[in-house]
KEMIMAR-938630 format. One record per residue (C-alpha): residue number from 0; residue in one letter; x, y negated, z negated. Coordinates in Angstrom, 2 decimals. Layout:
<seq=NUM | type=A | px=X | py=Y | pz=Z> .
...
//
This chain:
<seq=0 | type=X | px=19.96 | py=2.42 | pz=21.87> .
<seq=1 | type=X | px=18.87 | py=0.05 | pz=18.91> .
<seq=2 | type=X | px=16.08 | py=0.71 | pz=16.94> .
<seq=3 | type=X | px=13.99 | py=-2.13 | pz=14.89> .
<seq=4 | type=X | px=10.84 | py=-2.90 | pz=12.70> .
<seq=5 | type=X | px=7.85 | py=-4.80 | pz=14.87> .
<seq=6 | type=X | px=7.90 | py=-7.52 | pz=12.19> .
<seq=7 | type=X | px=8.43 | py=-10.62 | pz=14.53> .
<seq=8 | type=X | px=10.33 | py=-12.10 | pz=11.75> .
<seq=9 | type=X | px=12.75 | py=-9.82 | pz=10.53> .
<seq=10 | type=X | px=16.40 | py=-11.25 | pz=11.18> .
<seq=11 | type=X | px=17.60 | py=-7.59 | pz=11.76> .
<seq=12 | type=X | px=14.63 | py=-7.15 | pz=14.58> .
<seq=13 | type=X | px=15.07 | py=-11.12 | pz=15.92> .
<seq=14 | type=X | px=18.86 | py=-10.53 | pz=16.32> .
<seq=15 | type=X | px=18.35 | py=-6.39 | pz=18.21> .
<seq=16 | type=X | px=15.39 | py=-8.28 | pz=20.83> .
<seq=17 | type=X | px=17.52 | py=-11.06 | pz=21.19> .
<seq=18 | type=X | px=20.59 | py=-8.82 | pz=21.74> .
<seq=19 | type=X | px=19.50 | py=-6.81 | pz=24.50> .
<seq=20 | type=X | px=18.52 | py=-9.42 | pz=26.63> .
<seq=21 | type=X | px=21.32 | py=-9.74 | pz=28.69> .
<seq=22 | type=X | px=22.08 | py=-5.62 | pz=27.71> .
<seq=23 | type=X | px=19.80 | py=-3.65 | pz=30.57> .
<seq=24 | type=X | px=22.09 | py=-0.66 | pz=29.37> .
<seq=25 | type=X | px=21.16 | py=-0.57 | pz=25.95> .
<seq=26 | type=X | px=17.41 | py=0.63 | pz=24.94> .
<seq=27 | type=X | px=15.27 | py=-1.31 | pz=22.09> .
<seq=28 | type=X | px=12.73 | py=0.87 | pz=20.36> .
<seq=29 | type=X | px=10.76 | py=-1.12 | pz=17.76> .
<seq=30 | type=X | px=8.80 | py=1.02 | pz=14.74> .
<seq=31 | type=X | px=5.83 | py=0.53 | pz=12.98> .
<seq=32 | type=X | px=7.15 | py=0.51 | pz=9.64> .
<seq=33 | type=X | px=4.70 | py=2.40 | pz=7.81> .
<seq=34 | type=X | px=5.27 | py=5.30 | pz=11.02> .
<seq=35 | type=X | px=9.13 | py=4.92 | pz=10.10> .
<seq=36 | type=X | px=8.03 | py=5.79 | pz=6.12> .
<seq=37 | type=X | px=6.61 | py=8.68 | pz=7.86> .
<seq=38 | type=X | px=9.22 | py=9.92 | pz=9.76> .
<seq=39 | type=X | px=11.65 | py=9.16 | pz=7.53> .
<seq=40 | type=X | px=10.55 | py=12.23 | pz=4.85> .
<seq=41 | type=X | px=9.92 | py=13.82 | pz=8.46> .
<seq=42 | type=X | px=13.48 | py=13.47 | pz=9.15> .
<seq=43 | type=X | px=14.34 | py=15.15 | pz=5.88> .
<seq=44 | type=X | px=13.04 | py=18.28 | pz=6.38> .
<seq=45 | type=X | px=13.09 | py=18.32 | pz=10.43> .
<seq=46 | type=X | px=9.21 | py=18.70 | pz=10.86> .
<seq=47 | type=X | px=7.88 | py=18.45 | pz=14.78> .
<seq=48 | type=X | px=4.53 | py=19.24 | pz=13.77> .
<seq=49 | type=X | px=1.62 | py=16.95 | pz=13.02> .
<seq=50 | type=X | px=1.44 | py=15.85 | pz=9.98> .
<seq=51 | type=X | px=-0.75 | py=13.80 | pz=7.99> .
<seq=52 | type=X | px=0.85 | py=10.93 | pz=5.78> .
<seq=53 | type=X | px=0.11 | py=8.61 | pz=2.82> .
<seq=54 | type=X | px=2.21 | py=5.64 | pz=3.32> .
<seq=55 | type=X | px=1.38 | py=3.05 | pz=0.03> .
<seq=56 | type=X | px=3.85 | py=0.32 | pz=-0.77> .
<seq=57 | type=X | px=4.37 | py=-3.71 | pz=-0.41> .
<seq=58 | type=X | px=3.77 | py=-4.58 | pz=2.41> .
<seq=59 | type=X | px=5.13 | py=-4.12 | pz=6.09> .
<seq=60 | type=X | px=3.79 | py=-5.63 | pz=9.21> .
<seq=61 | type=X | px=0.96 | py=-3.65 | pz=10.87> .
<seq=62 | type=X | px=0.22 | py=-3.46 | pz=14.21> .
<seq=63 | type=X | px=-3.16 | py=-5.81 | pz=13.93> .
<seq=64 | type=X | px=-0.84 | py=-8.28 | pz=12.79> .
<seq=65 | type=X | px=-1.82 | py=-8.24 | pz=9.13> .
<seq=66 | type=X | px=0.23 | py=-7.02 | pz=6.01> .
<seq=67 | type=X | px=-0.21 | py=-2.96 | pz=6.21> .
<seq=68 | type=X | px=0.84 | py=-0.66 | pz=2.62> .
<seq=69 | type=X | px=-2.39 | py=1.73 | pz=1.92> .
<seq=70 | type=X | px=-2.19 | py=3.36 | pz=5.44> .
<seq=71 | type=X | px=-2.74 | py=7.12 | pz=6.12> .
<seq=72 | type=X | px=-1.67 | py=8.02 | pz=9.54> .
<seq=73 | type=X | px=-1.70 | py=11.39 | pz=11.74> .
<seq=74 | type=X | px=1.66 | py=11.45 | pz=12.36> .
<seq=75 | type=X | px=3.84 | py=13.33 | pz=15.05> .
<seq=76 | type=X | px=7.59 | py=12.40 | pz=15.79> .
<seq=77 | type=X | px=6.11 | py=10.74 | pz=19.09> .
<seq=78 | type=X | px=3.27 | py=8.69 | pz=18.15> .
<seq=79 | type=X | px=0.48 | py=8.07 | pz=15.21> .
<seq=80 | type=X | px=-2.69 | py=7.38 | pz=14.29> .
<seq=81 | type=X | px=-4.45 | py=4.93 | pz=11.68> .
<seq=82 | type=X | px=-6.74 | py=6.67 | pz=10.38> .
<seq=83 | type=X | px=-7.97 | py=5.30 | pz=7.09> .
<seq=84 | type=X | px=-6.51 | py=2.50 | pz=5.19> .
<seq=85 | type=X | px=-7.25 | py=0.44 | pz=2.06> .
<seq=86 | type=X | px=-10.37 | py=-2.23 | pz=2.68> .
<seq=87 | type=X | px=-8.15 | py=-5.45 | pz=3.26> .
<seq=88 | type=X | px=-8.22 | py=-8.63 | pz=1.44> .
<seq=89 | type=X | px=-6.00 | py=-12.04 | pz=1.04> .
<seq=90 | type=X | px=-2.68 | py=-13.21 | pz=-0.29> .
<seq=91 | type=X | px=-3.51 | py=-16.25 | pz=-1.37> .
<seq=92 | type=X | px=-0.47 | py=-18.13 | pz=-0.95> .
<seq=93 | type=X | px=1.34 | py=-15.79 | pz=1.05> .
<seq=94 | type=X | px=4.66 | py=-14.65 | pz=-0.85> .
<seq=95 | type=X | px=3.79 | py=-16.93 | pz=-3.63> .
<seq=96 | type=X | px=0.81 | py=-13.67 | pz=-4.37> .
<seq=97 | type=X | px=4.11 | py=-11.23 | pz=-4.64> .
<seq=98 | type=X | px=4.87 | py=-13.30 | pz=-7.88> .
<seq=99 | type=X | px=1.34 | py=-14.17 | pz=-8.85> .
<seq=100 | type=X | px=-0.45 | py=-10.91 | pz=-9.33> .
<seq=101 | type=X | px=-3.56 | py=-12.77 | pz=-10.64> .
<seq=102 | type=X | px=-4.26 | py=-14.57 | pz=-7.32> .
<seq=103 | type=X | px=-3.91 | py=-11.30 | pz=-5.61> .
<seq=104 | type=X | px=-6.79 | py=-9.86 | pz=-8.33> .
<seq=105 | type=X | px=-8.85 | py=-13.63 | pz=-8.12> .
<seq=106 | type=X | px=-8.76 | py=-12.37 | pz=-3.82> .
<seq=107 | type=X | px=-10.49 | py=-9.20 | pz=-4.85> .
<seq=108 | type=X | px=-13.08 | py=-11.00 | pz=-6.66> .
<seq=109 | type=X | px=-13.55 | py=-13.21 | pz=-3.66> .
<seq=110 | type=X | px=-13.72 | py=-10.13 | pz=-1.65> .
<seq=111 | type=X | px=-16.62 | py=-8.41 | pz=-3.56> .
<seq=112 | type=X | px=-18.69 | py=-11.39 | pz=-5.38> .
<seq=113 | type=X | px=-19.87 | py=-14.41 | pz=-4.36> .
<seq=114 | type=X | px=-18.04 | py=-18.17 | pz=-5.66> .
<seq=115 | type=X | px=-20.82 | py=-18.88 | pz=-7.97> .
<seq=116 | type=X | px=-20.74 | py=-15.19 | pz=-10.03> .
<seq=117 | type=X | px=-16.79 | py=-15.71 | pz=-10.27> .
<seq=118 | type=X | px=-17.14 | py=-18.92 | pz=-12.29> .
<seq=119 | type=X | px=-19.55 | py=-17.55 | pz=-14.55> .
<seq=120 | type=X | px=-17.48 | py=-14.80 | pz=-15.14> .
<seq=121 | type=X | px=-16.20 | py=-14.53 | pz=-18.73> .
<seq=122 | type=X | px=-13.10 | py=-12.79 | pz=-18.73> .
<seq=123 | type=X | px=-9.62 | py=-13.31 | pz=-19.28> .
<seq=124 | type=X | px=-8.46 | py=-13.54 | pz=-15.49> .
<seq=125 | type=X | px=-11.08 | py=-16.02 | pz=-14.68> .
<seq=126 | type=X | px=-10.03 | py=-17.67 | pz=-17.46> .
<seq=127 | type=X | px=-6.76 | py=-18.22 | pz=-16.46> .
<seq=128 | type=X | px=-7.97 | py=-20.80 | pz=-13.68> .
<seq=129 | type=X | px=-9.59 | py=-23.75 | pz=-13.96> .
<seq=130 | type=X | px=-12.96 | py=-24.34 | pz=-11.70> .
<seq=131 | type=X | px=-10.82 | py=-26.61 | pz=-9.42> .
<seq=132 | type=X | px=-8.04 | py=-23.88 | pz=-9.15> .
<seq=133 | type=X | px=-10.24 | py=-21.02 | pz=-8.14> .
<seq=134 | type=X | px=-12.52 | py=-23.38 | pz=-5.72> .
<seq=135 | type=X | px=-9.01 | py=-24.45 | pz=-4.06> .
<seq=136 | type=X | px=-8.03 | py=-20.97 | pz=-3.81> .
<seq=137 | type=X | px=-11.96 | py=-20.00 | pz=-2.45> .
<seq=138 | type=X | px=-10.94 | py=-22.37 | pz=0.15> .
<seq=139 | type=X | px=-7.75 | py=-20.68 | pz=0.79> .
<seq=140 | type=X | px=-9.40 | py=-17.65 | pz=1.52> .
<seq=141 | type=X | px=-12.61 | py=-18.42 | pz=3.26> .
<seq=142 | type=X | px=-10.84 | py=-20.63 | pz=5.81> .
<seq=143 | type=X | px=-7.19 | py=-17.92 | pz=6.18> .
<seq=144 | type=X | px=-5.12 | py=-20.96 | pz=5.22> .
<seq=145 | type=X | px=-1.63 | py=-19.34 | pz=3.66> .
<seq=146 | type=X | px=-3.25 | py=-16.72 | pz=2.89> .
<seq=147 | type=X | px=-2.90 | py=-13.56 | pz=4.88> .
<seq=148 | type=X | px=-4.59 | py=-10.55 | pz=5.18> .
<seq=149 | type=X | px=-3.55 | py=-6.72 | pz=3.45> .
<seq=150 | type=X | px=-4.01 | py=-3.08 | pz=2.79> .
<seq=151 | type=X | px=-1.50 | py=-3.03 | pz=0.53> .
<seq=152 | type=X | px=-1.96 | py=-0.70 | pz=-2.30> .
<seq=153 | type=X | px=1.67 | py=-2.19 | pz=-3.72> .
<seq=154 | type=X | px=-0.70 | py=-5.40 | pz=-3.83> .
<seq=155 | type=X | px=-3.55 | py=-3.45 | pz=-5.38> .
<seq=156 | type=X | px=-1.37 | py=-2.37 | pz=-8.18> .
<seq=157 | type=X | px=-0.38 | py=-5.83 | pz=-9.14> .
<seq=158 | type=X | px=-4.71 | py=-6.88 | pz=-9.18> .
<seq=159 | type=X | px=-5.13 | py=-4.25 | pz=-11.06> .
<seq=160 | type=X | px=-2.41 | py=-5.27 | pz=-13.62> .
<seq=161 | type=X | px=-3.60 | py=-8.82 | pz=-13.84> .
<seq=162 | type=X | px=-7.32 | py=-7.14 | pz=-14.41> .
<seq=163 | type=X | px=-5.43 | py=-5.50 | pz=-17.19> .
<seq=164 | type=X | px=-5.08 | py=-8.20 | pz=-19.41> .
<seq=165 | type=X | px=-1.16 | py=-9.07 | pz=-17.83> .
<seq=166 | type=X | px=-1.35 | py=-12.47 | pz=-16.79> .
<seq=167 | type=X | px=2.05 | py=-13.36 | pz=-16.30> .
<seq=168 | type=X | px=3.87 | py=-13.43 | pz=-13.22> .
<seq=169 | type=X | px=6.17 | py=-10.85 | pz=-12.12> .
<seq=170 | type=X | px=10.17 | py=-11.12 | pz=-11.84> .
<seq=171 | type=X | px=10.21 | py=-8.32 | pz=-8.90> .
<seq=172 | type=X | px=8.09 | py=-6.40 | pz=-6.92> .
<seq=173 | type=X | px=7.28 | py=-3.28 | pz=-8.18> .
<seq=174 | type=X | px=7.20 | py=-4.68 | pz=-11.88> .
<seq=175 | type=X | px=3.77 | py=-4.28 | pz=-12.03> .
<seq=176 | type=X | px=3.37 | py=-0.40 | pz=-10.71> .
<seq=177 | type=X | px=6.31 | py=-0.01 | pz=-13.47> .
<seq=178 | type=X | px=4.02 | py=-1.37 | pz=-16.18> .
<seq=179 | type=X | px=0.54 | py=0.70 | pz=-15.34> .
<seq=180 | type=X | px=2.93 | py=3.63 | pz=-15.01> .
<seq=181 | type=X | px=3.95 | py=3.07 | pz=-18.60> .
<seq=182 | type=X | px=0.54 | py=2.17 | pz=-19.60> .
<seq=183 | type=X | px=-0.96 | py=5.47 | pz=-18.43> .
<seq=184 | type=X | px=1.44 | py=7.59 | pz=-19.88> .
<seq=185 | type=X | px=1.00 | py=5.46 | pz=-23.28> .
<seq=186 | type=X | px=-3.30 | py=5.57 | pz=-22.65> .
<seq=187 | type=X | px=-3.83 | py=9.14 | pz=-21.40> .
<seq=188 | type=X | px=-7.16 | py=9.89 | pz=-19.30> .
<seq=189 | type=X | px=-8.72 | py=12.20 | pz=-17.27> .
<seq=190 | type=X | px=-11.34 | py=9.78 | pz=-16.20> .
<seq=191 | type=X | px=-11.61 | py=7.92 | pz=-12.77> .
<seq=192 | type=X | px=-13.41 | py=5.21 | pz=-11.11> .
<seq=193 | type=X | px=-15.55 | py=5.15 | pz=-8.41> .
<seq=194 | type=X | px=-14.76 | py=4.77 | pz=-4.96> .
<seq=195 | type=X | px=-16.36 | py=5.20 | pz=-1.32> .
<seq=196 | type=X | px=-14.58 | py=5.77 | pz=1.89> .
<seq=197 | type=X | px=-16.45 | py=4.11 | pz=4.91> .
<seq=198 | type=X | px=-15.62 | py=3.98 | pz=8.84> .
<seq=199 | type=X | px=-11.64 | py=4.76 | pz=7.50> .
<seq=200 | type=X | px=-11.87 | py=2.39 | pz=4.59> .
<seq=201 | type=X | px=-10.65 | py=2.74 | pz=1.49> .
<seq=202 | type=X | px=-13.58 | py=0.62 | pz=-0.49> .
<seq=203 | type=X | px=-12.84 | py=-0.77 | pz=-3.93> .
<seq=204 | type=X | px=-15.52 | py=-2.64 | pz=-4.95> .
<seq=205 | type=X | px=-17.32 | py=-0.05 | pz=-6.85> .
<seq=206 | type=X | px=-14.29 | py=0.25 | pz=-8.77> .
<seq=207 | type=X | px=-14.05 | py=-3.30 | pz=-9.56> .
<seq=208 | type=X | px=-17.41 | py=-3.67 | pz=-11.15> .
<seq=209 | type=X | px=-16.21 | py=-0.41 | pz=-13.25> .
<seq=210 | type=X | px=-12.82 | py=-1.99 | pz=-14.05> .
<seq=211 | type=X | px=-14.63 | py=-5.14 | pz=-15.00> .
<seq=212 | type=X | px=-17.03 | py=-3.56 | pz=-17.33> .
<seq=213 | type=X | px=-14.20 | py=-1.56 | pz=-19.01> .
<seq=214 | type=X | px=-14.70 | py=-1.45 | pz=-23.04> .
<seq=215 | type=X | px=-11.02 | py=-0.41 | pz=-23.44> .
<seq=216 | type=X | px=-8.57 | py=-2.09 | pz=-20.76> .
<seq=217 | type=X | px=-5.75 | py=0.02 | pz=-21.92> .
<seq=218 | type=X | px=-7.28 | py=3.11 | pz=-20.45> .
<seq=219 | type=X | px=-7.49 | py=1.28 | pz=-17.04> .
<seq=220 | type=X | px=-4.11 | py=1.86 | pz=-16.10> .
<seq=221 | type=X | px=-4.67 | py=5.62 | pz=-16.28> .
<seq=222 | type=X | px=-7.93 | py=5.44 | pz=-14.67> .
<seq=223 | type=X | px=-6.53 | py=4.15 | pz=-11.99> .
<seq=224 | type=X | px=-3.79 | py=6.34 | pz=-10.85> .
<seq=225 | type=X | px=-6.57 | py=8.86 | pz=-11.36> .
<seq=226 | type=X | px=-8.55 | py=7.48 | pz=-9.03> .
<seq=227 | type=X | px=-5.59 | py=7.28 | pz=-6.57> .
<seq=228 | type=X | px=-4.96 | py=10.69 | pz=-6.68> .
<seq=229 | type=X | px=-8.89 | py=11.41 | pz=-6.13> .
<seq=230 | type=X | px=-8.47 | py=9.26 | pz=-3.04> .
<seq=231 | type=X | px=-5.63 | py=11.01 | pz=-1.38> .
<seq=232 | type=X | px=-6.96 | py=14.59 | pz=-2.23> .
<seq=233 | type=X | px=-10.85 | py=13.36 | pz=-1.44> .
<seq=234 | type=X | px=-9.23 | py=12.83 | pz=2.59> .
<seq=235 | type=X | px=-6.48 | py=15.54 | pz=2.54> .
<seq=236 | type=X | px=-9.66 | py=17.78 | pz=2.07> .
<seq=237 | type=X | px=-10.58 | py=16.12 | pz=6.06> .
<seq=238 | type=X | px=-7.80 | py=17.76 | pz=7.67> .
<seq=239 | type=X | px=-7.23 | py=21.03 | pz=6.54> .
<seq=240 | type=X | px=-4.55 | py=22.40 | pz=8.90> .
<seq=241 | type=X | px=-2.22 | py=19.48 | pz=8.76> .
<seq=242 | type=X | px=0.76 | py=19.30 | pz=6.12> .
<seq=243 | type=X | px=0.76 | py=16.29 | pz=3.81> .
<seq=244 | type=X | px=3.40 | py=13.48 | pz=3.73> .
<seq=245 | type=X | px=4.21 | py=11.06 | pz=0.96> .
<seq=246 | type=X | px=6.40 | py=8.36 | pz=1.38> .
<seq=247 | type=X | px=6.49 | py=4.48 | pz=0.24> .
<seq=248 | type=X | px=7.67 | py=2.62 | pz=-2.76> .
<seq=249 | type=X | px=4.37 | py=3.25 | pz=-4.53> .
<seq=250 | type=X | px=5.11 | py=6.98 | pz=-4.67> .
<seq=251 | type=X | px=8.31 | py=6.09 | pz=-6.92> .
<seq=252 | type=X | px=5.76 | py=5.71 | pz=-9.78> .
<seq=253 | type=X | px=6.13 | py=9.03 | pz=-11.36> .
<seq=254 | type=X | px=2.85 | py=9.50 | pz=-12.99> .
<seq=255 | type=X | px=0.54 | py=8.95 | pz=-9.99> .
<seq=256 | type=X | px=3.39 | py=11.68 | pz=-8.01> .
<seq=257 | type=X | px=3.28 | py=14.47 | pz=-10.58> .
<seq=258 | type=X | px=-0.39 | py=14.19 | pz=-10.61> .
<seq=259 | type=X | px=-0.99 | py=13.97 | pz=-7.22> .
<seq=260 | type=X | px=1.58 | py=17.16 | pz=-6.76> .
<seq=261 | type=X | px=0.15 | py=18.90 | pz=-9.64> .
<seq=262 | type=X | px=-3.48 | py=18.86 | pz=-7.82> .
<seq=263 | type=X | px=-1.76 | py=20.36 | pz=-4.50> .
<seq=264 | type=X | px=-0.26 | py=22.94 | pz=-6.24> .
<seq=265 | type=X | px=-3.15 | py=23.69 | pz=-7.82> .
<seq=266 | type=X | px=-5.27 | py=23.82 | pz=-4.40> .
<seq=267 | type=X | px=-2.36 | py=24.93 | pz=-2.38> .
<seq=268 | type=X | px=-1.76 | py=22.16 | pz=-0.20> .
<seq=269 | type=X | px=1.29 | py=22.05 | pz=1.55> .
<seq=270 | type=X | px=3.32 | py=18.77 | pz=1.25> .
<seq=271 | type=X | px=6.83 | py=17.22 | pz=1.53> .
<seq=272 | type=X | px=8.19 | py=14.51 | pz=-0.35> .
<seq=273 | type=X | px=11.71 | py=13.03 | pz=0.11> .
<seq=274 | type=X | px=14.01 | py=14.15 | pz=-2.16> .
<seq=275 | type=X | px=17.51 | py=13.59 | pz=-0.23> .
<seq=276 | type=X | px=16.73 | py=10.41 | pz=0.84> .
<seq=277 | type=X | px=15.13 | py=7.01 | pz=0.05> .
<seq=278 | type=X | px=11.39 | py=7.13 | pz=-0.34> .
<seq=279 | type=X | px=11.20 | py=3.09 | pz=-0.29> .
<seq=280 | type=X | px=12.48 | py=1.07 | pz=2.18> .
<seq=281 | type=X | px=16.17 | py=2.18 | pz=2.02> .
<seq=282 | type=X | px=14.88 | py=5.26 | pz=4.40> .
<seq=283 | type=X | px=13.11 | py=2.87 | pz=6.55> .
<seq=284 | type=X | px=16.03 | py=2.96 | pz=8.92> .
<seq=285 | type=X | px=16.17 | py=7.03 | pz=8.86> .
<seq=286 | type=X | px=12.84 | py=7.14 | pz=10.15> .
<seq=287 | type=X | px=13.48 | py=4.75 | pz=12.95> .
<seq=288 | type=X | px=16.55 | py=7.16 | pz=13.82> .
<seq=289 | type=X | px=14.40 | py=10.01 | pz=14.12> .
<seq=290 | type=X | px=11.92 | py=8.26 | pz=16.39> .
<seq=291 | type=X | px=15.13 | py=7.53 | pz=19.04> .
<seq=292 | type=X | px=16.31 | py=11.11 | pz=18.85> .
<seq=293 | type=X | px=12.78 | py=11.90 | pz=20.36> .
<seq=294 | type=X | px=11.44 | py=9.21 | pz=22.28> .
<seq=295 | type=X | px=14.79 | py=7.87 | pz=23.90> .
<seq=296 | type=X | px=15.04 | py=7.73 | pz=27.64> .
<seq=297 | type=X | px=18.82 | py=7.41 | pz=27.22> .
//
């Protein structure tokens, strides 16, 4: 048996399909890697039951062929469900974005106003682009040109650093998520933004316009994670009867964890969180392992 992520590009998935081709012995079993996060803390603490998990980080490829990473999935160690995720919006550039958190915040403008309120926009991410740049990059994403599509709430956290006044580029991913995570604990609030969940989407636009207006951007950071944890509690509160799962890189920022934790304590909500093994993508492959111990047919 050999067990792989459905990213068509991985070399570790190319090499296992290309592998068994000439193998009718050996099984493949690709994962969903956002249902391998899940599994993964599933693994740890040998659950069979349904559960219902929050899988945030990067990116991974999702099975609509965009860039999945604010997914929250009904999850059972045979199959899983989508069902809500964060409203998507464009990489412009692709990779280049991972580096560039303010063209992954300039794609969340795009998303929510129209080309002519961006340039009149006076503030300092505008700023940062000339008229050209930003009509280039309109181009970019109104036509999908290098520029695909995410739910990524590892994404989100860079847009919403770049909204915070950090305009330089990143040296690794995750940099960002380090930096609000300082932020917060530096800027204390118990304030949130607003948010709406529609039809399974996460919507951020109304807070955007908040964000935007924001007298003090050093509270945002805090605001933010608040708002996070409002999220994930606001739809935990839709299914009752099902155990909660966290797992993804983004849950290695400690504030928005003990928060979130403190709040299920607090309305006893019963949750796991990996604690043995890796939450990011180092238990990835420990999730895959668990799907083949109960969907082989070897």
């Amino acid at each position: 048996i050999i067990v792989c992520d459905k990213h068509p590009n991985y070399e570790s998935a190319k090499w296992a399909r290309s592998y068994v081709l000439d193998k009718p012995n050996i099984q493949l079993l690709e994962v969903q890697h956002h249902y391998a996060h899940a599994l993964a803390c599933m693994a740890e603490y040998n659950l069979h039951e349904e559960v219902l998990a929050f899988c945030f980080d990067g990116t991974g490829y999702g099975e609509d062929a965009t860039l999945w990473g604010g997914e929250v999935l009904k999850v059972t160690p045979q199959k899983y469900e989508r069902v809500y995720h964060l409203q998507n919006f464009s990489l412009l550039g692709g990779e280049k974005a991972i580096k560039e958190p303010t063209r992954v915040a300039l794609s969340l403008l795009f998303e929510c106003f129209s080309l002519t309120e961006i340039k009149e926009m006076d503030n300092d991410l505008v700023c940062t682009f000339t008229n050209e740049e930003i009509e280039n990059f309109y181009l970019m994403y109104s036509k999908g040109l290098n520029a695909p599509r995410s739910s990524s709430i590892g994404r989100l956290f860079d847009a919403i650093y770049a909204l915070s006044g950090y305009l330089k580029n990143v040296s690794y991913d995750g940099e960002s998520g380090l930096i609000l995570e300082a932020n917060a604990k530096k800027y204390p609030s118990d304030a949130k933004y607003t948010f709406r969940i529609e039809d399974g989407i996460i919507e951020y636009k109304y807070m955007l316009l908040e964000l935007l207006n924001e007298d003090d951007k050093n509270i945002i950071a805090s605001k933010f994670i608040n708002t996070l944890v409002e999220i994930i509690i606001s739809i935990v509160k839709e299914y009752p009867s099902l155990p909660v799962v966290l797992s993804g890189g983004v849950f290695q920022n400690k504030t928005l964890l003990e928060k979130t934790i403190q709040v299920f304590k607090s309305q006893n909500i019963k949750y796991y969180i990996q604690s043995e093994t890796p939450i990011n993508d180092g238990g990835i492959s420990f999730g895959q392992a668990y799907y083949a111990l109960h969907n082989s047919s070897k």
